[in-house]
N, C-alpha and C positions, 0 to 999 in steps of 0.2 A: 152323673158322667164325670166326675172328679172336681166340677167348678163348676161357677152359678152363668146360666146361660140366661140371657135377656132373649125369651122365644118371639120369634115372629114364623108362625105356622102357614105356610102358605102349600096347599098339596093340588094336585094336578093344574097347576098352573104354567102356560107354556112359555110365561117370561120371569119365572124364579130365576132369579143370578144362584150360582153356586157359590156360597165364598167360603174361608176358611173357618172351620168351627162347625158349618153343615153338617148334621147327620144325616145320608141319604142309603138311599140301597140302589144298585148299579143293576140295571136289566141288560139282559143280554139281546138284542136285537132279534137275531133270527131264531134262537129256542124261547126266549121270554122266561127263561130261568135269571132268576138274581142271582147275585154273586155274594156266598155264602161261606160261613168257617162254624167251628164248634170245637169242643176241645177232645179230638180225636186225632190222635197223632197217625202219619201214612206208615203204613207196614213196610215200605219200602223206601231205598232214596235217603231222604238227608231226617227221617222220621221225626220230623217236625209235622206243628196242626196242619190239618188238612184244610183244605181251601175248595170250593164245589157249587158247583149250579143248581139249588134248590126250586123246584119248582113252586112252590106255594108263596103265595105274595103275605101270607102274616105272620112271618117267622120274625121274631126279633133278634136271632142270627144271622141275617141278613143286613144287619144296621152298621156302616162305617163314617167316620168322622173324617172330614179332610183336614189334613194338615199339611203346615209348609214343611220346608227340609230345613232343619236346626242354620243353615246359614243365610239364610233368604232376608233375612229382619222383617219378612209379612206378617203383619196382625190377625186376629180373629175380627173379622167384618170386611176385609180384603177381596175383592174381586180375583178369578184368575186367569189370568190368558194363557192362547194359545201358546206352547212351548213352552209353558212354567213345569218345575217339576214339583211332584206333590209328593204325600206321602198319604196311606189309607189307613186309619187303626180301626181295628174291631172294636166294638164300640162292649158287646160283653167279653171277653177274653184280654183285650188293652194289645194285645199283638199286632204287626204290621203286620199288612200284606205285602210279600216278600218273595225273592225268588231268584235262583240260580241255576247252576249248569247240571244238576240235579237231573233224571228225567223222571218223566212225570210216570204215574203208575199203568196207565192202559194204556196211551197212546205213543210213550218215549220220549213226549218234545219235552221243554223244560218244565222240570217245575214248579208250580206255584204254590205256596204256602204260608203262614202265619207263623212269624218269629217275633222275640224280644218283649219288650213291656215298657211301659212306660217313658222308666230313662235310661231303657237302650235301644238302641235303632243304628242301625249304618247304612250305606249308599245300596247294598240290596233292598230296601224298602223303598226305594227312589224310582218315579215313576213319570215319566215325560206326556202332559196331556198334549193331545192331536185333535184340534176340531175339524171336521167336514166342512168342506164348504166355507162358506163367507165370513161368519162369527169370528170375533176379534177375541169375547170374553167367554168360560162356559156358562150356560144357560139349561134349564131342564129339559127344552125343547131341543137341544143338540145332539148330533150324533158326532160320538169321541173313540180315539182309540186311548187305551195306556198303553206306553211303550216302555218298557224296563230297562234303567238307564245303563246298568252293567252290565246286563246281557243282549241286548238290543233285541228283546223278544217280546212281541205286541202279545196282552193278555187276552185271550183266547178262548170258547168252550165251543162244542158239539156234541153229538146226540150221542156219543158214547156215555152208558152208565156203571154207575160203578154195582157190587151185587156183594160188596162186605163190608170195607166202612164206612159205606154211605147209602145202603141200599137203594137205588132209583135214584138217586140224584148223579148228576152229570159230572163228568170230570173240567177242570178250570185246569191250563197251562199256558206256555208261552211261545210263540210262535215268532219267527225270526221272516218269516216273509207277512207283508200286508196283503190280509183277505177282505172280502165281502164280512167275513163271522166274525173279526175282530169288534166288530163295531157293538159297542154301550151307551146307554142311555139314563140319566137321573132321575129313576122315578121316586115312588114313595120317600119323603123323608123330614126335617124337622130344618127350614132353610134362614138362619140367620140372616137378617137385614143388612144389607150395605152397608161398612161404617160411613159415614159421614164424611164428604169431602170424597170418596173412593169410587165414587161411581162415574162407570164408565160406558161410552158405546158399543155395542154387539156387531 
């Protein structure tokens, strides 16, 4: 993953903290599809990688690492709260998940996609976590929205599929009103340990 990570594997556990350095894979609440990329660029739009709801839970396309946004000074072992913005990089590809005034390929809203590499990224890769309910920090057990901080479009899928470059798996964009479908969850993933000193209440 480009640096030596001190693993502390903790999986379906319902009080994993997420913190920065986490690799997780993002379920999408009401299809159960993860939120998934490859290097398949959209036929249409800003023809950048494609970004999509794969339904099978052992795809290692589906693995994104959190990280902070280049001005935050957060660490790797950082908790994060509610209304931090994050960034998501593809953990095979090194691309953010990214996204602008684009529309998306089946449904028109915005869309979402995997840009840039390593050491490039900009405020389209910025992404404002929302938790449900009471939670102060996120936790595996949460339900969250991402809200996309430039385009104020909550990341989004539904049971539309796509039937070319992605056959059967779903389309991922960005939705400017908050739904019921917006909502994701932390499931499978490889959850770094709290640094020390950074733990906080839920």
């Amino acid at each position: 993953m480009g640096f030596c990570y001190v693993f502390l594997i903790l999986l379906n556990s319902a009080f994993s903290q997420i913190t920065y350095g986490s690799v997780i894979k993002l379920m999408h609440e009401k299809t159960k599809v993860r939120l998934h990329s490859h290097d398949v660029p959209y036929g249409s739009g800003s023809g950048q990688q494609s970004v999509t709801g794969f339904p099978n839970v052992d795809d290692s396309n589906s693995y994104w690492i959190v990280r902070p946004i280049p001005e935050s000074g957060a660490k790797q072992g950082d908790t994060i709260k509610s209304g931090t913005e994050v960034r998501l990089q593809h953990m095979r590809t090194r691309r953010w998940l990214h996204s602008h005034l684009h529309a998306s390929p089946i449904s028109g809203n915005l869309e979402v996609s995997c840009f840039g590499s390593d050491g490039e990224s900009d405020t389209g890769d910025h992404w404002r976590l929302e938790i449900e309910g009471s939670g102060k920090t996120w936790r595996q057990d949460q339900r969250v929205r991402l809200r996309h901080v430039d385009t104020g479009g909550y990341l989004h899928s539904h049971d539309k599929k796509y039937t070319r470059i992605a056959g059967g798996q779903q389309e991922v964009c960005g939705v400017r009103d908050k739904k019921p479908d917006n909502i994701w969850l932390a499931a499978e993933g490889v959850y770094l340990p709290v640094a020390e000193g950074k733990s906080s209440s839920s």
